[in-house]
MARMARLUM-318539 format. One record per residue: residue number from 1; residue in one letter; x, y, z of N, C-alpha, C in turn. Coordinates in steps of 0.001 Angstrom, whole numbers, padded with zeros to 6 digits, always signed. Layout:
<nodes>
NODE seq type     n.x     n.y     n.z    ca.x    ca.y    ca.z     c.x     c.y     c.z
NODE NUM    a       X       Y       Z       X       Y       Z       X       Y       Z
...
</nodes>
This chain:
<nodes>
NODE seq type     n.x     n.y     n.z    ca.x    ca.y    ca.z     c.x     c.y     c.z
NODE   1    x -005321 -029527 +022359 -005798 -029083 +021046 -004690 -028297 +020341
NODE   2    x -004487 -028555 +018895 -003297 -028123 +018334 -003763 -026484 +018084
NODE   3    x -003072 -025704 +018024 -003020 -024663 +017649 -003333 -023734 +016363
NODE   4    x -004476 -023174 +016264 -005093 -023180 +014880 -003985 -021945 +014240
NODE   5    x -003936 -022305 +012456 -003230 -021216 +012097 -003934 -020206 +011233
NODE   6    x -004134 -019135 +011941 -004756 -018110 +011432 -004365 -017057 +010765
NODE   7    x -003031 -017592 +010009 -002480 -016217 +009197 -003231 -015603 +008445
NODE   8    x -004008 -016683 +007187 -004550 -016400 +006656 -005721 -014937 +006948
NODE   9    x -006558 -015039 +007781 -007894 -014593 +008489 -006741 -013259 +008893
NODE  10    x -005896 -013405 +009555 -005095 -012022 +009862 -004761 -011323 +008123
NODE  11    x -004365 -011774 +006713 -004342 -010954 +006420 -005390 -010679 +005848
NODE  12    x -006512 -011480 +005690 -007689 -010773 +005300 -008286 -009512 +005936
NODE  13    x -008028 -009920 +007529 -008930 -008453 +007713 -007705 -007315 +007294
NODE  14    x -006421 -007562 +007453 -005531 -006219 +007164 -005756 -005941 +005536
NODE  15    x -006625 -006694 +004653 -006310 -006331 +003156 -008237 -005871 +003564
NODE  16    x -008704 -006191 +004331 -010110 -005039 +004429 -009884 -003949 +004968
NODE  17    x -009054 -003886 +005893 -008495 -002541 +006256 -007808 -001421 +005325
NODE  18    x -007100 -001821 +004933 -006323 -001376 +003614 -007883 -000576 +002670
NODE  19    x -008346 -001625 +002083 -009195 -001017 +000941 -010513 -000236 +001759
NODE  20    x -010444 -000330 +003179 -011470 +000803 +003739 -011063 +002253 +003426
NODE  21    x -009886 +001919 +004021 -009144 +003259 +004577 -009293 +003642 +002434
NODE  22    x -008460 +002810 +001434 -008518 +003712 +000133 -009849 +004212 +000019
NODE  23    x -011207 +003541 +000158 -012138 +003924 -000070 -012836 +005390 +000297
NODE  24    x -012541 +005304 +002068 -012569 +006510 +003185 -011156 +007586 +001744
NODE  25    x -010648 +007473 +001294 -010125 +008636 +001188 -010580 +009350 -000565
NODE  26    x -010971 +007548 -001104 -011480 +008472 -002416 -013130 +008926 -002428
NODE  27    x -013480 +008531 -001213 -014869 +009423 -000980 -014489 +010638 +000068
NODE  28    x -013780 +010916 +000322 -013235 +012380 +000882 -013010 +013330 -000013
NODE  29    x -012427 +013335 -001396 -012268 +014059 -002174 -012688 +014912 -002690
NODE  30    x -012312 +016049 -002721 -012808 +017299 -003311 -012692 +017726 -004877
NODE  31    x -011877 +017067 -005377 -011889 +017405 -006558 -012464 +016385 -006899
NODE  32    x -013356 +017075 -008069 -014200 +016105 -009113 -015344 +015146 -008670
NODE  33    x -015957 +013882 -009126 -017032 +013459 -008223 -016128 +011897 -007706
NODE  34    x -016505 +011776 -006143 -015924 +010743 -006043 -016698 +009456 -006510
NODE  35    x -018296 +009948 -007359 -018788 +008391 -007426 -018408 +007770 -008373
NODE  36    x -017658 +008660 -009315 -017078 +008022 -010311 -016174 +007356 -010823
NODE  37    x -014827 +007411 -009428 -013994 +006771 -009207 -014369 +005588 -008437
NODE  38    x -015305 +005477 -007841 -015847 +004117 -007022 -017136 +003590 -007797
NODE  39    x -017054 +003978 -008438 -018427 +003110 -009645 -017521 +002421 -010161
NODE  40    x -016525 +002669 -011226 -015538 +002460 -011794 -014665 +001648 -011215
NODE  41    x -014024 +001407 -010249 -013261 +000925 -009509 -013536 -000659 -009408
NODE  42    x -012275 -001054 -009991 -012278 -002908 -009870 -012548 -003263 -008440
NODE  43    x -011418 -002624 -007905 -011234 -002090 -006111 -012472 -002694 -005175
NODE  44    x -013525 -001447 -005871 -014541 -002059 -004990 -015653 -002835 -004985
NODE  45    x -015681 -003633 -006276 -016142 -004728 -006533 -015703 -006058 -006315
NODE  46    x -014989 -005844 -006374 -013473 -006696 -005286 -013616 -006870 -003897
NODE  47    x -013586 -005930 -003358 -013858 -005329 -001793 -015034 -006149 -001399
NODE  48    x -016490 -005810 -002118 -017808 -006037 -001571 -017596 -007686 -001955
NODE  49    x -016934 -007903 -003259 -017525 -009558 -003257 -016647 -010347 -002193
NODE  50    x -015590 -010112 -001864 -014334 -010721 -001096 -015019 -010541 +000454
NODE  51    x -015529 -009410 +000944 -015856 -009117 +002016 -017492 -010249 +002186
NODE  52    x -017891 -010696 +001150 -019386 -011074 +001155 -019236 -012452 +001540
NODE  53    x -018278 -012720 +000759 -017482 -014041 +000638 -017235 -014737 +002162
NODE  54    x -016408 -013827 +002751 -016236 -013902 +004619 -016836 -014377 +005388
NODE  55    x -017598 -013345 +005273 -018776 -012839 +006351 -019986 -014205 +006047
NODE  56    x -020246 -014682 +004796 -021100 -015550 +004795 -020487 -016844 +004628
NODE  57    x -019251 -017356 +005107 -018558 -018083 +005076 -018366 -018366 +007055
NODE  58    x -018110 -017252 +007681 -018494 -017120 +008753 -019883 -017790 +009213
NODE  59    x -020319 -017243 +008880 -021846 -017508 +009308 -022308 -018676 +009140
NODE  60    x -021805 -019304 +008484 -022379 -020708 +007507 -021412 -021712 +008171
NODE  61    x -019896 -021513 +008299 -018883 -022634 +008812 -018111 -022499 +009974
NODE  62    x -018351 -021267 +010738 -017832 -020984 +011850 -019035 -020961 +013164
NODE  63    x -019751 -020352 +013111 -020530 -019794 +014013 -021530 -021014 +014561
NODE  64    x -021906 -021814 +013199 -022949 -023062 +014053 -022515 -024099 +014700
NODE  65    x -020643 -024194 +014194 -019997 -025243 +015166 -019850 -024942 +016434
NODE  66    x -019588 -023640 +016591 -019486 -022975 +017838 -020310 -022716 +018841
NODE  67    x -021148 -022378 +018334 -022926 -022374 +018737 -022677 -023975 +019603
NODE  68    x -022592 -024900 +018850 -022970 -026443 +019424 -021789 -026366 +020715
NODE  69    x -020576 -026090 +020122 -019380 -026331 +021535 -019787 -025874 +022750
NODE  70    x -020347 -024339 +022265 -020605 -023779 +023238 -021842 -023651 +023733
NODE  71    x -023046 -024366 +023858 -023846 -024393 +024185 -023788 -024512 +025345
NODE  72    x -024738 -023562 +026384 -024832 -023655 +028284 -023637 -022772 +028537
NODE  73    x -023137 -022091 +027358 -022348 -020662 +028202 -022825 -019639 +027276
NODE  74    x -023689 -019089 +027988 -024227 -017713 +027563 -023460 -016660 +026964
NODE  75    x -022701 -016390 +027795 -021225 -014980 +027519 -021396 -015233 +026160
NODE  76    x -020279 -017087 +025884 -019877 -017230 +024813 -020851 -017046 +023587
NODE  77    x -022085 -018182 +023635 -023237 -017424 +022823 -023479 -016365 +022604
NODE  78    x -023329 -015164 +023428 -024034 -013605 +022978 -022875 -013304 +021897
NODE  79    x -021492 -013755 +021921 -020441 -013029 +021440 -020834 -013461 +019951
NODE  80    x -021220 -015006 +019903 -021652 -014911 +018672 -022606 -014402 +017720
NODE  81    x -023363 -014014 +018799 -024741 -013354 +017960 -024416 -012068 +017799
NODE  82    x -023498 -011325 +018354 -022882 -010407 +018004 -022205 -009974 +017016
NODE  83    x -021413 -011222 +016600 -020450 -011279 +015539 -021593 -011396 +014209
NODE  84    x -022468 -012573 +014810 -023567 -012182 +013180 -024328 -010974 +013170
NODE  85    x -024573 -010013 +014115 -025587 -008729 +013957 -024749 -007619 +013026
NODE  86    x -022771 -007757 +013450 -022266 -007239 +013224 -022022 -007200 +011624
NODE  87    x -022007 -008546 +011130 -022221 -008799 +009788 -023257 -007819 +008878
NODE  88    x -024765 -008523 +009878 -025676 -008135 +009181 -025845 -006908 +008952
NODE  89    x -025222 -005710 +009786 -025339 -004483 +009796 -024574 -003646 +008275
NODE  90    x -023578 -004509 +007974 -022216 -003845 +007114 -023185 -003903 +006242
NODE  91    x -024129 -005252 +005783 -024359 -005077 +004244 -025367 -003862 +003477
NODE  92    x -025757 -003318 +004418 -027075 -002732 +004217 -025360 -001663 +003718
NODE  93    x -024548 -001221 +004681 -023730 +000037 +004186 -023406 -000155 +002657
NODE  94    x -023388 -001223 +002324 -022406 -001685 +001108 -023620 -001135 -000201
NODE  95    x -025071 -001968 +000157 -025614 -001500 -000558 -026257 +000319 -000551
NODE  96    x -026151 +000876 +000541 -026460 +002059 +000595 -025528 +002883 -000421
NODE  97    x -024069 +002751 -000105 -022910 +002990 -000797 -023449 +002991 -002570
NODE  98    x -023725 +001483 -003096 -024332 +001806 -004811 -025363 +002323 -004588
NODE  99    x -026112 +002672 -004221 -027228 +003878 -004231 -026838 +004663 -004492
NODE 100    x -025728 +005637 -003503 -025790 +006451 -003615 -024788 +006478 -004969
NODE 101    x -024501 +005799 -005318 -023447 +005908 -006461 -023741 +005947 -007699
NODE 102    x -024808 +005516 -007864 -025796 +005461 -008698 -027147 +006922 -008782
NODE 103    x -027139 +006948 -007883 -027711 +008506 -007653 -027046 +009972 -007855
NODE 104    x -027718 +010425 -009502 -027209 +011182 -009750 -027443 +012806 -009225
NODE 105    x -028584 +012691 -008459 -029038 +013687 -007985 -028175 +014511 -006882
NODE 106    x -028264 +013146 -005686 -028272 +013696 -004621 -026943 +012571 -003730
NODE 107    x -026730 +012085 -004461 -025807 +011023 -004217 -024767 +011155 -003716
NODE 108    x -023820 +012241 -003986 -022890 +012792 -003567 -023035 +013199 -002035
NODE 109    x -024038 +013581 -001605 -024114 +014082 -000653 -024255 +013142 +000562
NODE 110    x -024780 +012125 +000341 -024972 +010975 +001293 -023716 +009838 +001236
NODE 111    x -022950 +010321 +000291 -021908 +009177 +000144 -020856 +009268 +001546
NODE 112    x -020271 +010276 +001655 -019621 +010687 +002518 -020114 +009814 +004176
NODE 113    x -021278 +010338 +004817 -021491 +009612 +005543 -021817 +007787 +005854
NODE 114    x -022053 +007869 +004397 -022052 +006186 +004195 -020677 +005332 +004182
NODE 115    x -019507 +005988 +003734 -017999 +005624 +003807 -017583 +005351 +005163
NODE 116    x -018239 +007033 +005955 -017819 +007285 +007507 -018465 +005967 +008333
NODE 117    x -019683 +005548 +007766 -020656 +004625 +008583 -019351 +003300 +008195
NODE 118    x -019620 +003005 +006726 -018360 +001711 +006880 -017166 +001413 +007358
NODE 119    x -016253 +002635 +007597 -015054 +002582 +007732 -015827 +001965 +009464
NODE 120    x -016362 +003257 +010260 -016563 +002920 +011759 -017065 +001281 +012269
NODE 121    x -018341 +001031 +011077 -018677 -000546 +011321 -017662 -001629 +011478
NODE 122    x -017231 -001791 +009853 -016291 -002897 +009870 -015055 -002806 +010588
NODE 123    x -014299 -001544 +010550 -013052 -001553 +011699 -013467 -001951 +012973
NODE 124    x -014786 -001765 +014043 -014790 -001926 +015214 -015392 -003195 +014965
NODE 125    x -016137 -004045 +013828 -015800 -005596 +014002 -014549 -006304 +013750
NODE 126    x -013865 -005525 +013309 -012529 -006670 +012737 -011793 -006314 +014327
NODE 127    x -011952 -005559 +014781 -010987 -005392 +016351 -012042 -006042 +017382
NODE 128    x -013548 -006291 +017083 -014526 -007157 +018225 -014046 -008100 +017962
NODE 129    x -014007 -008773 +016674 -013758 -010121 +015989 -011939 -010618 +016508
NODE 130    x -011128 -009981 +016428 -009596 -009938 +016799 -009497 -010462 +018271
NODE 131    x -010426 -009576 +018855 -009925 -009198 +020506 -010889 -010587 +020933
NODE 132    x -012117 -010714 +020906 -012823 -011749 +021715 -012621 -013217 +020786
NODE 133    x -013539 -012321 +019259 -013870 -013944 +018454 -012744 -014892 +018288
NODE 134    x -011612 -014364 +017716 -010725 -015375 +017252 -009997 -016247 +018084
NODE 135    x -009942 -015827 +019438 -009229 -016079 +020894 -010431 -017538 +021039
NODE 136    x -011455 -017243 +021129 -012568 -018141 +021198 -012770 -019173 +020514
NODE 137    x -012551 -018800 +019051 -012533 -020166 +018078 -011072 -020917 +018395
NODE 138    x -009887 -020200 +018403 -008724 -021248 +018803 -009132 -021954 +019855
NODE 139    x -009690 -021668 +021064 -010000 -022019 +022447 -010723 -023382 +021866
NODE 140    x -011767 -023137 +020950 -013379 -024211 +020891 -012928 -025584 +019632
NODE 141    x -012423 -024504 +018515 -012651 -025728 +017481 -011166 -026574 +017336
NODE 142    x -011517 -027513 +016600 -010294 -028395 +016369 -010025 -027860 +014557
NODE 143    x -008785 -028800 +014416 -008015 -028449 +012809 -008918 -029054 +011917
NODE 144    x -009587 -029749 +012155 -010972 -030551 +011156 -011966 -029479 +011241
NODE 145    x -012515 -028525 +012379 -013621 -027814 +012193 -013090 -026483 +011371
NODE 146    x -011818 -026102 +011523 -010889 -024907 +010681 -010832 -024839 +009584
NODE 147    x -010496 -026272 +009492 -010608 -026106 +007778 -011576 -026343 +007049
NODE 148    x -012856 -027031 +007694 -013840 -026905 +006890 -014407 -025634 +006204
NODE 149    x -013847 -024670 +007102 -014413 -022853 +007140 -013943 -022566 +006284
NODE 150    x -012214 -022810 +006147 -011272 -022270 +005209 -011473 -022941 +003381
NODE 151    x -011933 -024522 +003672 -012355 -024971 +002401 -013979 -024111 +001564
NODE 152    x -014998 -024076 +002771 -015954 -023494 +001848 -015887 -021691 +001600
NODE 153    x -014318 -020815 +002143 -014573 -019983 +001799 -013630 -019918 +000439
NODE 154    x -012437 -021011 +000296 -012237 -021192 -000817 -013235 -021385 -002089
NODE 155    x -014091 -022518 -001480 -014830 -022661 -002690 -015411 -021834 -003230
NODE 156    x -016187 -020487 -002443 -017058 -019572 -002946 -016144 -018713 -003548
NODE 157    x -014938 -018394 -003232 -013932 -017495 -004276 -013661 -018432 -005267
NODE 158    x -013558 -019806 -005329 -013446 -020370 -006688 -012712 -019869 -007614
NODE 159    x -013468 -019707 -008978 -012302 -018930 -010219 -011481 -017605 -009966
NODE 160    x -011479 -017176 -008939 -011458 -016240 -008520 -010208 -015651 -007949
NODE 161    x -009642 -017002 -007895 -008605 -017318 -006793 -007505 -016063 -007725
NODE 162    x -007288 -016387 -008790 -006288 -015460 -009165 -006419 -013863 -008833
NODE 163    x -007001 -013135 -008793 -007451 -012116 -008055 -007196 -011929 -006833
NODE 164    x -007922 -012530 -006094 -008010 -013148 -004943 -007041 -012689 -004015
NODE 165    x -005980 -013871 -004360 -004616 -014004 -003387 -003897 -012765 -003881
NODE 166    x -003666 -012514 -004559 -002938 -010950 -005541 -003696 -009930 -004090
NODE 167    x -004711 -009735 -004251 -005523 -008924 -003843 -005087 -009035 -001984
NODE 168    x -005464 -009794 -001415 -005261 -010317 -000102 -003754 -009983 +000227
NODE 169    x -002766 -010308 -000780 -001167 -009753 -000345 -000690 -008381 -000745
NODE 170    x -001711 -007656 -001270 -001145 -005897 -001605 -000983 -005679 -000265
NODE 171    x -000016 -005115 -000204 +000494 -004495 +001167 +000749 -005401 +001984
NODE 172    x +000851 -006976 +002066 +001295 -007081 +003233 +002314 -007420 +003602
NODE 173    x +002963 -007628 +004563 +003857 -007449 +005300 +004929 -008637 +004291
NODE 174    x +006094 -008693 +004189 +007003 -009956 +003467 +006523 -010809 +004508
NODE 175    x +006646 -011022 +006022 +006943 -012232 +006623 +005382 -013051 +005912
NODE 176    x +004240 -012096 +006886 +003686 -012731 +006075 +003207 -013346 +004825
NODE 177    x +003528 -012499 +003584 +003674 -012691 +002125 +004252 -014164 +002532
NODE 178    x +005214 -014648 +002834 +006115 -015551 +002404 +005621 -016691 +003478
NODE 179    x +005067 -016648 +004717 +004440 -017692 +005256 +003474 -018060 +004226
NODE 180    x +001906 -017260 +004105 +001311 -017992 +002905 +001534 -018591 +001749
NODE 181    x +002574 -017732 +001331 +002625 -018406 -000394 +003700 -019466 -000388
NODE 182    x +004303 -019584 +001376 +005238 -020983 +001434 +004170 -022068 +001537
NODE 183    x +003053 -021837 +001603 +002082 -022865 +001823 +001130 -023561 +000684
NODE 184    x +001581 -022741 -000850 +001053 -022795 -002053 +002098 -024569 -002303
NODE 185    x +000823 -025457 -003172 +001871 -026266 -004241 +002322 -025498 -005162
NODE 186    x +003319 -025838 -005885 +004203 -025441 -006592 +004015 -024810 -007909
NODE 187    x +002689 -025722 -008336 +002304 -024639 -009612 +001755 -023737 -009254
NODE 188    x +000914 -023793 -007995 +000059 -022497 -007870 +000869 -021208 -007255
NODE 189    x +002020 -021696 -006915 +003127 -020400 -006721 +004279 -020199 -007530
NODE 190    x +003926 -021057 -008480 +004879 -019988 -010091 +003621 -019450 -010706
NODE 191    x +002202 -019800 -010720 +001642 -018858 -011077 +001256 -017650 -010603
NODE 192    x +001116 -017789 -009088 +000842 -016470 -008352 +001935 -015579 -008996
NODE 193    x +003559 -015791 -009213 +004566 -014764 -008939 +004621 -014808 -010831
NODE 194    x +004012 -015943 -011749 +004536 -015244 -013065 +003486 -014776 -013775
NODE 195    x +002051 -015023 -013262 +000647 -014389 -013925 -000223 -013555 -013217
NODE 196    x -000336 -013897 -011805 -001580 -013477 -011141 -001022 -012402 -010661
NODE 197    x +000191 -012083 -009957 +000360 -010883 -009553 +000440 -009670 -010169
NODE 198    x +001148 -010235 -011374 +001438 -009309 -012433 +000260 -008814 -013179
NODE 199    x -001011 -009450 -012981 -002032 -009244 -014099 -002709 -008238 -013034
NODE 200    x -002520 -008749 -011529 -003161 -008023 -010685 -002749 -006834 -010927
NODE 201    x -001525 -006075 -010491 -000828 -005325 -011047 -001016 -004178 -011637
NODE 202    x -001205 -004916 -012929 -001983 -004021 -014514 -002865 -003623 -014191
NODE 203    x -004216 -004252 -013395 -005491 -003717 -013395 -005742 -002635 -012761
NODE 204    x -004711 -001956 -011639 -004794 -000621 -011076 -006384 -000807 -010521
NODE 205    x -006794 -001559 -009917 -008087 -001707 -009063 -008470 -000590 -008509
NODE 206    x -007899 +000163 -007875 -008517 +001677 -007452 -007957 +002848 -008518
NODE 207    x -008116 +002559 -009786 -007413 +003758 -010677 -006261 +004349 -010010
NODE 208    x -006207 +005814 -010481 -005401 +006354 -009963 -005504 +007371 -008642
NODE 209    x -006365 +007102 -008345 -006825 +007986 -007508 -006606 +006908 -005646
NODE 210    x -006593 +005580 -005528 -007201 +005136 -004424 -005648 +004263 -004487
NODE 211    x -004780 +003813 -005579 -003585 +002972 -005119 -002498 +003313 -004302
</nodes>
């Protein structure tokens, strides 16, 4: 079985990591209210739809092929039902998070632990998901079952894409920068480097407070 390439999926979770950790620090803040920098924030509307995008992209094109491969090994089964509980758990944070953001009362006060709850959730799935899941799917699926995952999570980012990829390469590393976008056709990587990045750019997604 050929060797699946998972750059991609590596920098996604490092560009969820990234916007945890900004998030964890503009809900730490002492000066001023932090819900107003994360109400406001392109950042984290970005964050929740990109992260929604994944996770139910997962669930939908990864997990039921796997399910079938692996049927009559238990281990392997629990890991997956794991990986979906783990899902199901984040979203409730995400929406707790606009609650409280939206709550002018008392909102402030619950935000803090709701950041602490996300940062702890999703970091110890993206390192469950790293350490067991991904080892597992190279092991199970073939380059036809890979990319089916990778096509329908394209599709659900759709128009989106310009954002998107901008978004997914803040911070990362050149090698990788330059493996992916060596993998763009040609218009879509004079536009990444003469519109999308640059527009990305401008938008200062976490104001000034979270870039």
């Amino acid at each position: 079985m050929a060797t699946l390439d998972m750059t991609m999926m590596y920098a996604f979770h490092e560009a969820l990591r990234r916007d945890v950790e900004r998030i964890a620090r503009i809900g730490a803040r002492q000066d001023g209210d932090p819900r107003e920098v994360l109400r406001t924030a392109v950042g984290w509307e970005m964050f929740k739809a990109y992260l929604t995008v994944h996770h139910t992209s997962e669930d939908d094109a990864l997990w039921p092929p796997l399910q079938r491969e692996l049927a009559g090994k238990p281990d392997d089964l629990a890991l997956l039902d794991a990986m979906e509980a783990e899902h199901a758990a984040i979203d409730p944070l995400l929406e707790g998070i606009d609650a409280a953001l939206a709550d002018r009362e008392s909102g402030v006060e619950r935000l803090g632990g709701l950041v602490d709850a996300l940062v702890t959730g999703l970091g110890g799935h993206l390192r469950h998901e790293e350490r067991e899941a991904l080892p597992l799917i190279g092991a199970t699926l073939d380059e036809g079952q890979w990319a089916r995952f990778g096509e329908l999570h394209r599709t659900r980012i759709g128009a989106d894409l310009n954002r998107y990829l901008p978004w997914v390469l803040d911070s990362a590393s050149p090698e990788r920068t330059e493996r992916i976008l060596g993998g763009l056709p040609t218009p879509l990587l004079a536009a990444y480097r003469d519109e999308w990045q640059p527009a990305y750019a401008r938008l200062q997604i976490w104001g000034h407070d979270g870039s």
